[in-house]
N, C-alpha and C positions, 0 to 999 in steps of 0.2 A: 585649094589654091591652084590658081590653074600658071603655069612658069612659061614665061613666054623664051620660049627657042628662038626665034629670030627678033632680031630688034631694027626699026629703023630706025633714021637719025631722029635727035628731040628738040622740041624748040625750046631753049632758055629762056623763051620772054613770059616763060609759063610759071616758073620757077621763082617759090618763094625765097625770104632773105637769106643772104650766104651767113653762115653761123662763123663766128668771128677765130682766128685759128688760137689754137693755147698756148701756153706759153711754159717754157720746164726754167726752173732753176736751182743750180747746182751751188753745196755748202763744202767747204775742203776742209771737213771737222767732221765729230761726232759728236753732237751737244751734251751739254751738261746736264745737271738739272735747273741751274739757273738760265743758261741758254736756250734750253727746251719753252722755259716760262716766257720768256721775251721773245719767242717765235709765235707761243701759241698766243701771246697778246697782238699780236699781228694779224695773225687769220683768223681769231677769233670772233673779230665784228666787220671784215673788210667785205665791201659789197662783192657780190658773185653775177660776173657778167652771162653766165649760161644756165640754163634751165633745160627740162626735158625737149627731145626734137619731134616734129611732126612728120608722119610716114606722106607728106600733103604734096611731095612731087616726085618724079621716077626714081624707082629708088634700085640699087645696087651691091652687092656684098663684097667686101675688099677682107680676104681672107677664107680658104675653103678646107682648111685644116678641121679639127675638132672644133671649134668653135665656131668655124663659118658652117657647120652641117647642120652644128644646133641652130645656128639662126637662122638656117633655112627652116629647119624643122619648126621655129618659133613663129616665124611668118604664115608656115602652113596651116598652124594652128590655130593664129587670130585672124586667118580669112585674106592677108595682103596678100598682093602678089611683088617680085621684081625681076626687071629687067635681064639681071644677067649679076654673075658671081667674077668676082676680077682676082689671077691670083698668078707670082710669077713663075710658079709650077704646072699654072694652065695643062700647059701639054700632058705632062705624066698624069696631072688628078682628071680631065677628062673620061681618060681610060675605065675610074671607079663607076661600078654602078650606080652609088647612089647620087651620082651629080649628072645621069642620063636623062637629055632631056634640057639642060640648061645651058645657056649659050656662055661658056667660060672660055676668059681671054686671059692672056697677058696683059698686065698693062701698057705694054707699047703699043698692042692692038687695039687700043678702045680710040676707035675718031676724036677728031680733037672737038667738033661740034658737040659730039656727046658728053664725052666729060666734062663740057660748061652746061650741060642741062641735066648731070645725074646727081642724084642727093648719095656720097659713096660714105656708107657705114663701115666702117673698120671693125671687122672682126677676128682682131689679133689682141691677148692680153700676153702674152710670153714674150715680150718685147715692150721697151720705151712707144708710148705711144706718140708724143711729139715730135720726135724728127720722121719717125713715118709720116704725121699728116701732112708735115714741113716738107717732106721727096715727094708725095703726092697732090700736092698744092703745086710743086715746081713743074713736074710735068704737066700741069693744065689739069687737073680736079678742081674744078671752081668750090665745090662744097663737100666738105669732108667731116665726119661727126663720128665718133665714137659709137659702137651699136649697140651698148646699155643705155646710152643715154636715148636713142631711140626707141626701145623695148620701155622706157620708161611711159611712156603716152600712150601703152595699150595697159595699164596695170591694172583698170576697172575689168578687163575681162581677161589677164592672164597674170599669174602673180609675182611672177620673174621680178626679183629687187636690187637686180646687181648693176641699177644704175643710180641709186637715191641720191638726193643732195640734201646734203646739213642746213637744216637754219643757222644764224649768226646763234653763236651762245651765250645765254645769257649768265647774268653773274657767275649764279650758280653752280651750272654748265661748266665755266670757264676755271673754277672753283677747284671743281671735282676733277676735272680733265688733268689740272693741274697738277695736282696730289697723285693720280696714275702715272705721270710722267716723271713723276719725281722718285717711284717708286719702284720704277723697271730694275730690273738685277744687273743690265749693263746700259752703255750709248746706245747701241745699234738698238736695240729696244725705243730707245727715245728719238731718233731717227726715224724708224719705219713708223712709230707712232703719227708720229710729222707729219712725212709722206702722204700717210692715210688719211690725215685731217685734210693736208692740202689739197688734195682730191675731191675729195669728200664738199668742203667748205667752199672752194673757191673753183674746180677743175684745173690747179693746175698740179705741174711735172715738177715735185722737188726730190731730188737727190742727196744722198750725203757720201759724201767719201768714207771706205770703210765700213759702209754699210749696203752691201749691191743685195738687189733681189734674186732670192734664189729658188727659181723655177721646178728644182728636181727633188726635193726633200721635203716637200710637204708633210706635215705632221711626225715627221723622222728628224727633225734637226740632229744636228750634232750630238747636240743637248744630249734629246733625248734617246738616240739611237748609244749613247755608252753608258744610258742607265740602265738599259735594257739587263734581264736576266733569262734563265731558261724556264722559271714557272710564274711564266706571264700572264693575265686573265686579262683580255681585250674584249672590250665593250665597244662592239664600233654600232655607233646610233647615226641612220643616216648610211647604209653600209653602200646602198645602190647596186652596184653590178661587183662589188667585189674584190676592188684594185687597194683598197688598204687593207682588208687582210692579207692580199699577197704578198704587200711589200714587207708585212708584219712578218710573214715566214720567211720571207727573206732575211729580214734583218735577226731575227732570233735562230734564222736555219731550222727552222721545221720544231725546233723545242720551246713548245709554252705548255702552259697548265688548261687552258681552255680560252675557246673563241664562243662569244654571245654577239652575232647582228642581228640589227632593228634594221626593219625597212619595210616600211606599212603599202607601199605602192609595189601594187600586181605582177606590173610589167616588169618594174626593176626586182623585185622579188625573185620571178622566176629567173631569171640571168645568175640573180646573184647563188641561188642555189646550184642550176650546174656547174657556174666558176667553182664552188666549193666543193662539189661531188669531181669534180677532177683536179683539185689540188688537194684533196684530203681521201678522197671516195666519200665511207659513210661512218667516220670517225665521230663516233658517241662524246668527241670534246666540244663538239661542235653543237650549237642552237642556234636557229634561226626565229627571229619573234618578230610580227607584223605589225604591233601596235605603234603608235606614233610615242616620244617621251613628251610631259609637258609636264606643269607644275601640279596636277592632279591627276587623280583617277577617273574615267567615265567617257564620252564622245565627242567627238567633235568635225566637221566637215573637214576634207583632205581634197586637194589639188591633184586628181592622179595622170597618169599619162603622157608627163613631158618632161621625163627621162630626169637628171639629176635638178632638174627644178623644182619637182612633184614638192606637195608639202602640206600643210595642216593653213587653210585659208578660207575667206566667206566663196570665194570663186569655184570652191569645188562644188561635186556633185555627189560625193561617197563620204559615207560616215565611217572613218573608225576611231578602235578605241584607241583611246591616250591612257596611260598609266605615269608615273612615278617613278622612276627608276628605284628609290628605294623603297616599291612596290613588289619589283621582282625577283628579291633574294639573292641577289650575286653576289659577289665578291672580287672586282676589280679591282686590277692595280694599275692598268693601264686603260683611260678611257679617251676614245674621240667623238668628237661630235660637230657633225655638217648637217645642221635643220633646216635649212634657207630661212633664218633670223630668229627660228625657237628654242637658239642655246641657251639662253637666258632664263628661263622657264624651263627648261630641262635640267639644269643646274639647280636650280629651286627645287624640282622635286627630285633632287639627289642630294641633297645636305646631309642627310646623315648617313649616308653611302660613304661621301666623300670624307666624313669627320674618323668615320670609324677605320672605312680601307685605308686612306691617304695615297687613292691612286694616282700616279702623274696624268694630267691631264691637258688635251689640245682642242680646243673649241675655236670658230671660225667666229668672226664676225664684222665681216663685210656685209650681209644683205641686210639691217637696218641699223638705226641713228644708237641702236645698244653699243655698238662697238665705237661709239666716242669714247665713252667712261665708263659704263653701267656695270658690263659684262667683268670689265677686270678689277674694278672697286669691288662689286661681291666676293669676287673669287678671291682679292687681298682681306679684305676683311673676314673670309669665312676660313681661312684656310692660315693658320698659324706654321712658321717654321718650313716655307716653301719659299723657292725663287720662281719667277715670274718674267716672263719673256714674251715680246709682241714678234711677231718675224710677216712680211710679205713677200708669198710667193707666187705674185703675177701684180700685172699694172693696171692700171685704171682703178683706184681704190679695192681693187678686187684681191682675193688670195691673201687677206689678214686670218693671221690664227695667233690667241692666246696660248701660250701652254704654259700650265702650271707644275713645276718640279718639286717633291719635298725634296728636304734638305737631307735626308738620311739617305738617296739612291744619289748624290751626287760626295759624301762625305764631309759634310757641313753638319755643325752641330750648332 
């Protein structure tokens, strides 16, 4: 991708249609389960006025945190170029290397003719996405679009899924979704559940009082950070570079029984071992395994090379193996899992892992249409005598995680 450093002004008469702005709206409850029913009969068949966006005019990045570096990196990869990265830290991120080269403003800096002719992707999920497009729509961004949902229109050649949208559901669909909702251990479970449909189904921004999204506790909820004990065996499948084992020894203080990461991709692989070699050295509690998990043993093509996206897809070019989790002998009690949408299938082939350990479990499922129903009807049907919790920790239907709790680490009998 070649990044264009200097930009001139653009003409708007070039520029396809302005994508309609979203809309949030906010509940001062936390539903029931009969109230959850009559929402989800709501969005369950209402038309969805947005679809995937087209990279098909100047395009721009609004956000250069974590998220805007990967969508840099994202763009690099499937061959676009854009214009220029827009952020109100301009100044200070400048300075980093890796945004050397790219013409990064403020937004009060971008011409006013330009921002009626840039197509600007929002690359922030740790924040409300509507009233940002709502303050960037005020100041003159004629076109403002979420950048999953743009990352959606290159997926025949990169396999990034964290911008899918739900079909309407059908009975049955609606059936089963409804029986999950019914079945959360609290509101705020049936809430975020909401949320995530509403995204998902419609793009829009719903809220519930009592229930805010919470950015910083990913796979640590409350929950589960005071079930926690000192001879913890953590299964982190999906480990990438190593930042939930850390927080793992954070939260336990350096006392578990053993850490097993899966992380089949190269690149992240090697990271994730030095992270480990310098929070542990070369602590014999510790395995690292390359295989991908899925519902069987044997091969399959893997997506490598683009960092926490990498994943088991026809788009790759590298075969490895997939295994079973209860292939590999462990004995977990604590497991997570971020596949980019093959929790579902990795849970399959860990059934009698999970029957026999009864480890607390946190699986993601935001990158496809399994985290309507699929993923937490299994895990309620498979899993006797556990509570079950949905929690979102970022916006745009993104940062859903199941975790499953038995009832014995929390004193429920």
């Amino acid at each position: 991708m070649r990044v264009v450093a200097k930009m001139t002004s653009i003409d708007s008469s070039s520029c396809s249609e302005t994508p309609l702005p979203h809309k949030a709206r906010s509940f001062g409850y936390l539903p029931s389960p009969s109230s959850a029913a009559s929402l989800l009969a709501e969005l369950a068949t209402a038309p969805c006025l947005y679809s995937p966006v087209l990279a098909d005019m100047p395009l721009a990045l609004y956000g250069a945190g974590n998220m805007g570096r990967f969508a840099r990196d994202f763009l690099k990869t499937v061959g676009h170029d854009f214009v220029m990265a827009i952020d109100r830290n301009a100044q200070q991120l400048a300075k980093e290397p890796c945004w050397s080269g790219v013409r990064l403003l403020h937004p009060d800096d971008v011409p006013e003719r330009d921002k009626r002719g840039l197509r600007l992707a929002i690359s922030i999920v740790t924040a409300p996405y509507v009233p940002l497009e709502r303050l960037l729509r005020e100041q003159g961004f004629a076109d403002v679009v979420p950048f999953y949902d743009l990352a959606e229109s290159f997926r025949a050649v990169h396999p990034l899924s964290n911008g899918w949208f739900a079909d309407p559901l059908t009975s049955l669909d609606r059936a089963k979704t409804a029986e999950v909702l019914a079945r959360w251990d609290d509101h705020a479970s049936r809430a975020h559940h909401l949320q995530f449909l509403a995204w998902r189904r419609l793009r829009g921004e719903w809220t519930f009082e009592g229930a805010p999204v919470s950015t910083g506790d990913r796979f640590f909820i409350p929950e589960v950070a005071a079930a926690l004990h000192g001879q913890e065996f953590l299964l982190d499948a999906g480990a990438h570079h190593g930042s939930v084992v850390e927080t793992f020894l954070t939260q336990t203080k350096g006392a578990f029984r053993q850490i097993a990461a899966v992380e089949p991709d190269p690149g992240n692989q090697a990271v994730l071992k030095g992270k480990l070699r310098a929070l542990l050295q070369h602590d014999a509690r510790v395995a690292v395994y390359d295989c991908a998990l899925a519902d069987r043993d044997g091969e399959a093509l893997f997506h490598e090379g683009i960092g926490y996206a990498s994943q088991l897809s026809p788009t790759g070019e590298k075969t490895v193996t997939t295994c079973r989790l209860d292939s590999l002998g462990v004995s977990p009690t604590l497991i997570k899992l971020h596949l980019e949408g093959a929790e579902l299938a990795a849970l399959r082939g860990a059934r009698q892992t999970l029957i026999e350990c009864r480890p607390i479990v946190a699986a993601t499922v935001y990158h496809n249409n399994d985290g309507i129903f699929r993923t937490a009807l299994w895990l309620m049907e498979t899993l006797p005598h556990y509570s079950f919790l949905f929690r979102l920790h970022s916006w745009c239907g993104t940062g859903a995680v199941i975790y499953a709790i038995p009832d014995e680490r929390i004193g429920r009998t």
